[in-house]
Each structure stands twice: as structure tokens, then as C-alpha cells.
N, C-alpha and C positions, 0 to 999 in steps of 0.2 A: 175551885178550878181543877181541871182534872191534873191527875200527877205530871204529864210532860210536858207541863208548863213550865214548872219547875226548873227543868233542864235547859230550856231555851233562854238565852241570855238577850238585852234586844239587837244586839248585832247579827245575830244567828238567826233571828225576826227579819230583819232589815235583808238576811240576803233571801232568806228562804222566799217572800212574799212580794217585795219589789227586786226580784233578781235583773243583773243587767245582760245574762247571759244566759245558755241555755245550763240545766241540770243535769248530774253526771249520768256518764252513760247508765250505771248502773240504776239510776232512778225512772229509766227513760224507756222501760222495756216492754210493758203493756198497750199494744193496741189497740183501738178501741173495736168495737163490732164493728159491720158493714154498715155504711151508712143508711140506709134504707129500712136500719131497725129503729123505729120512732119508739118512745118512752113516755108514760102519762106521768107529769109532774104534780103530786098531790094536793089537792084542792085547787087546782085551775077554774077557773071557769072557760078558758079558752086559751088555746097555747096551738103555735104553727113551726115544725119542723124542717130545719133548712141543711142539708148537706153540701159545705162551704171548701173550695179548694187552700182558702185564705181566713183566717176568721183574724187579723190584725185589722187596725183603721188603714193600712197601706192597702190593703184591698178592698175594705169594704167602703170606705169613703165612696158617697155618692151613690149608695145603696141603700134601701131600705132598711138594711141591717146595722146600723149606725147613725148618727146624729150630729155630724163636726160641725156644725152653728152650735151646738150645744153646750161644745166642749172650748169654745171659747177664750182663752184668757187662762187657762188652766196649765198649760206646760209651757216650757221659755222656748223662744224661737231658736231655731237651729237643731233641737231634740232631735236624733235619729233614732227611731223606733224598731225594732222588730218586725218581721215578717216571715212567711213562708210556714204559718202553720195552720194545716189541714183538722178540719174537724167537723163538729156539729153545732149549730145555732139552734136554741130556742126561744120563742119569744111567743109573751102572754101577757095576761094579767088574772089577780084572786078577786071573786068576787068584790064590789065594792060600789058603793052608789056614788061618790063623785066622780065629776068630770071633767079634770083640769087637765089633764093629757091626753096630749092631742096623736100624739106618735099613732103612725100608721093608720090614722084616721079612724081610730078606736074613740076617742074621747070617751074614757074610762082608766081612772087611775088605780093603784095596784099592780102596774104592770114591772114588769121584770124580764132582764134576760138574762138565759143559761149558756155558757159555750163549753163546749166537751170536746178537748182536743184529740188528735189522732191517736199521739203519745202522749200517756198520763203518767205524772208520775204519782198517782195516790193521794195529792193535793188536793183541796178546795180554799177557794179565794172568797169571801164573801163579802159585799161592802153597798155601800149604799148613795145615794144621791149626797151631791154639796149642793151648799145653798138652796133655791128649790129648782134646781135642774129635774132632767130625768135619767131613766136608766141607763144612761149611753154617756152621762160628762163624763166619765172617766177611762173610757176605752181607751184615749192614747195616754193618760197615764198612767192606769194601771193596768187592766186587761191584755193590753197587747205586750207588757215585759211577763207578766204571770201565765200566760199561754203560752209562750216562747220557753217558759222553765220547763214548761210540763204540768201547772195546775190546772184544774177547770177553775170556772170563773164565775159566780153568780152577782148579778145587782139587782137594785130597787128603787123605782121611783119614791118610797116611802109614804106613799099612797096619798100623797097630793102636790102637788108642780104649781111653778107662777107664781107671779105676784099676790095672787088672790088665793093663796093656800090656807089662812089663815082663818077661813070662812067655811073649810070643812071641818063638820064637825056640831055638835050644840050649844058647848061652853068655850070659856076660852083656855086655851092650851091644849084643846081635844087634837087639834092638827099636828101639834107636836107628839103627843101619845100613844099617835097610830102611827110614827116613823118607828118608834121601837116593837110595837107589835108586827108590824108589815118585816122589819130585817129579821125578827127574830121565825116568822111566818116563814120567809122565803129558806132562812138557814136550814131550815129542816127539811123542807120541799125540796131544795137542793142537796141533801146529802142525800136521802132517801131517792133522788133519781139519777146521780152518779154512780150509787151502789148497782141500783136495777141496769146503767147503761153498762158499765163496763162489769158487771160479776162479780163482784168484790165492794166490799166499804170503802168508804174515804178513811185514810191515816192518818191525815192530818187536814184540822179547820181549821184556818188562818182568817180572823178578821180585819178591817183596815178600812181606809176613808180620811175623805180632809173635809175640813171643815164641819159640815154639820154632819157628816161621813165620818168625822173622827169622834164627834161626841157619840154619834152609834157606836163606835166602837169601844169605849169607856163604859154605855152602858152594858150593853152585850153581855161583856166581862164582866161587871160587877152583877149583874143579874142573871145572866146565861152560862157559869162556868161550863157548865156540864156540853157545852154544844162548841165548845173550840177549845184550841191548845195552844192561844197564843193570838195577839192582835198588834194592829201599829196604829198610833192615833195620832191621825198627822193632822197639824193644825188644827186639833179640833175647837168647839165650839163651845161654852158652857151654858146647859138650859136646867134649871132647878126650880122645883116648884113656887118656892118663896123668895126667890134671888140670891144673892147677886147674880143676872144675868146681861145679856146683851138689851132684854128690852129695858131694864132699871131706870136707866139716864134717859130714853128718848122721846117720854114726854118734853123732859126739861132740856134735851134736846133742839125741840121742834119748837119750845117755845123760843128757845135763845136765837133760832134761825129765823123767828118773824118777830125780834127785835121786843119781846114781853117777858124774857128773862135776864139775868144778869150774869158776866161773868161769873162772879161771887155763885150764885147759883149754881152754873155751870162746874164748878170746883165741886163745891160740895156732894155732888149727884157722881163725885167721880170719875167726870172726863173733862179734861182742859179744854176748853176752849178757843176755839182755833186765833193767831192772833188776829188782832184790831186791824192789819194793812190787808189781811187778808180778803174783809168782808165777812158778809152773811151768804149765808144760800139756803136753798131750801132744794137742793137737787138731793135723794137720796140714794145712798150706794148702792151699787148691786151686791157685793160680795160674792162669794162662792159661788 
């Protein structure tokens, strides 16, 4: 990991990257060009430039530019969010032949968006879908306090959404394989067009994410040092090639829900068993 990782403690993470507030003046002093200078994000196959008086979900809710069905269940009610920062929208996707997102009636996954605010402070925010959302579940929890600091902001569908993500690909795990290829894809795409927007590199890459958002963020680091200076890994997720993972228990899961496994079983595979007053079901979670 590069040296000023080092230096960052994770509370100095926690304020930099989910700030509650804006960032000091003195961080806050580069504007961006005029809006009407569009940037080609490398290896796009298509990408549509938006110059936004608001780019928080308090404005864009209800816009094209956002997703809030998406974002769902994701922050606790009463959250007051940020507003009132001016910048640049982009949004696309990198080549890729499945089809599970739907957003903007692309039905083409790999898509991502960039936002580049007015005031930068030298920041990049990078982070990736939970669960199999798309590139927009986290706009009202991270995007809009990270904009409001002064970072720019990039995500990623992780190149396949929905239920039936599990089915891009040829083998099994290939759908999980391509979320780290597609975050590590876009980090670079995204620092390389922050540089070009604003004249200068990014100082600092901040990665982060919950849930399957946070195991990106785990691997990144462990595989990526060289592309950030520091990550938060909220709630993440654990996916390993030979387990223990999330899917380990859910055969014997599903068998215990249609009554052909045993508690006893259940134990054993590592998850308790819900009790006996409770029932069976066979409803599965959404999670993230």
C-alpha cells in the first residue's frame, strides 16, 4: 500500500471519506472548469455529460440522475443529508455483454457514475454496489456527505444487478470475479478523468462500501494498494474461493426450510437454526 496509508489512522478514514460536514476552507479552493467542458472517461463504451446545479439525492431525487427505490432500506429514517453542491454528472457504462441493468433504459451492465463537484478538494471517493443494487444505492449514504466535503465520487454496478446476477458469467463465481475487476476498472477510469477534469491528479483515493461494497473494499486493498490511500469497509461481506463464505450453509439451509434437514445439521454447517415457535419459511432475504 502506498506510504500515506501509513499515516492515516481509521478515524482520520472515517472523517475524511464519510464526512458529516463540509471540508476546511483551505481544502475547498480549486474550482472546477466550466461546465460545458465534457471529459472522455477511458474505456467507455458510452458515457452522457450532465451539468447539475445540485448533484445530492435532495435534488436529484426524481431524476434520471439517481435511483431512490434503489436505495431502499439503506439509511435510518430521519437522516438529514447534505445539499447545495454544484458540479458535474457522468454517467455510462464499460463494455460488457450482460444485461441486468436496466437504469436509463440502457439494459447493459458495467455502468457507473462519476460526479465532479464544483469545489474539489483533491479527493476521490470510490465504491461500489451493495448487495446487487446498482450504481446509485448509495447516493444518500455516501455520495452526498462525500460531495458536500469536496471529494468527487465514483461507483459501480460491479457489472451485473438483480436477482439473477449469478448467471453472468460461464462458471460459477465468474459474477463475483467481475465485481472486482469492474471496481478496480472504474478506479482507474475515475482517477484518470478527475485529473483531465480539474488539471491536476487526485491526492488522495479513498475506497469504501457496505456490504458487498465493503468486501470490494478489502479486496482493492489487498490487491490494489498501489490505487488508494486508505479504505472503510463497512459491513462488509466475506466471498473466498473455497469458503467459509455466505453461500457455505445455504444448501443446508434451504434444505432445513423444506423440512429435509435437521437442526442438528443446521448447527453443524454453522448457522443456528431459527427456533421451533418460529417456523420454517422459505422466503429468502434480500440483504444489501
Amino acid at each position: 500500500m502506498r506510504p500515506a496509508l501509513r499515516r492515516f489512522t481509521l478515524a482520520a478514514l472515517a472523517l475524511a471519506a464519510c464526512a458529516t460536514g463540509p471540508a476546511p476552507a483551505h481544502a475547498r479552493t480549486a474550482d472546477a472548469p466550466a461546465c460545458a467542458r465534457a471529459v472522455a472517461v477511458p474505456g467507455a463504451a458510452h458515457q452522457r455529460h450532465a451539468c447539475l446545479p445540485d448533484l445530492t439525492t435532495t435534488a436529484l431525487a426524481g431524476t434520471p440522475y439517481t435511483d431512490t427505490a434503489d436505495q431502499t432500506g439503506l439509511a435510518a429514517r430521519g437522516t438529514r443529508n447534505p445539499s447545495g453542491v454544484p458540479g458535474v454528472q457522468i454517467d455510462g457504462y464499460f463494455p460488457d455483454t450482460s444485461r441486468t441493468n436496466a437504469e436509463h433504459g440502457w439494459h447493459h451492465d458495467a455502468q457507473f457514475v462519476l460526479r465532479l463537484p464544483a469545489r474539489w478538494n483533491g479527493g476521490l471517493v470510490v465504491t461500489g454496489a451493495p448487495g446487487n443494487r446498482t450504481q446509485y444505492a448509495t447516493d444518500a449514504l455516501i455520495s452526498d456527505y462525500v460531495l458536500a466535503a469536496g471529494y468527487a465520487y465514483a461507483a459501480t454496478d460491479k457489472g451485473n444487478t438483480g436477482p439473477d446476477f449469478y448467471r453472468d458469467g460461464h462458471r460459477p463465481a465468474d459474477a463475483v470475479a467481475e465485481w472486482n475487476r469492474r471496481t478496480t476498472q472504474l478506479t482507474r477510469a475515475a482517477r484518470t478523468t478527475v485529473h483531465r477534469f480539474y488539471g491536476r491528479p487526485v491526492r488522495r483515493t479513498v475506497m469504501t462500501g457496505i456490504s458487498n461494497g465493503g468486501y470490494l473494499t478489502r479486496r482493492q486493498l489487498e490487491h490494489h494498494p498501489e490505487l488508494y490511500d486508505g479504505g472503510i469497509d463497512w459491513e462488509g461481506t466475506l466471498w473466498t474461493a473455497r469458503g467459509p463464505n455466505l453461500l457455505t450453509p445455504l444448501p443446508t439451509a434451504v434444505a432445513w426450510s423444506t423440512g429435509t434437514a435437521t437442526e442438528d445439521d443446521m448447527y453443524g454447517r454453522g448457522s443456528p437454526a431459527a427456533p421451533r415457535s418460529c417456523g420454517r419459511t422459505t422466503a429468502a432475504p434480500t440483504g444489501g
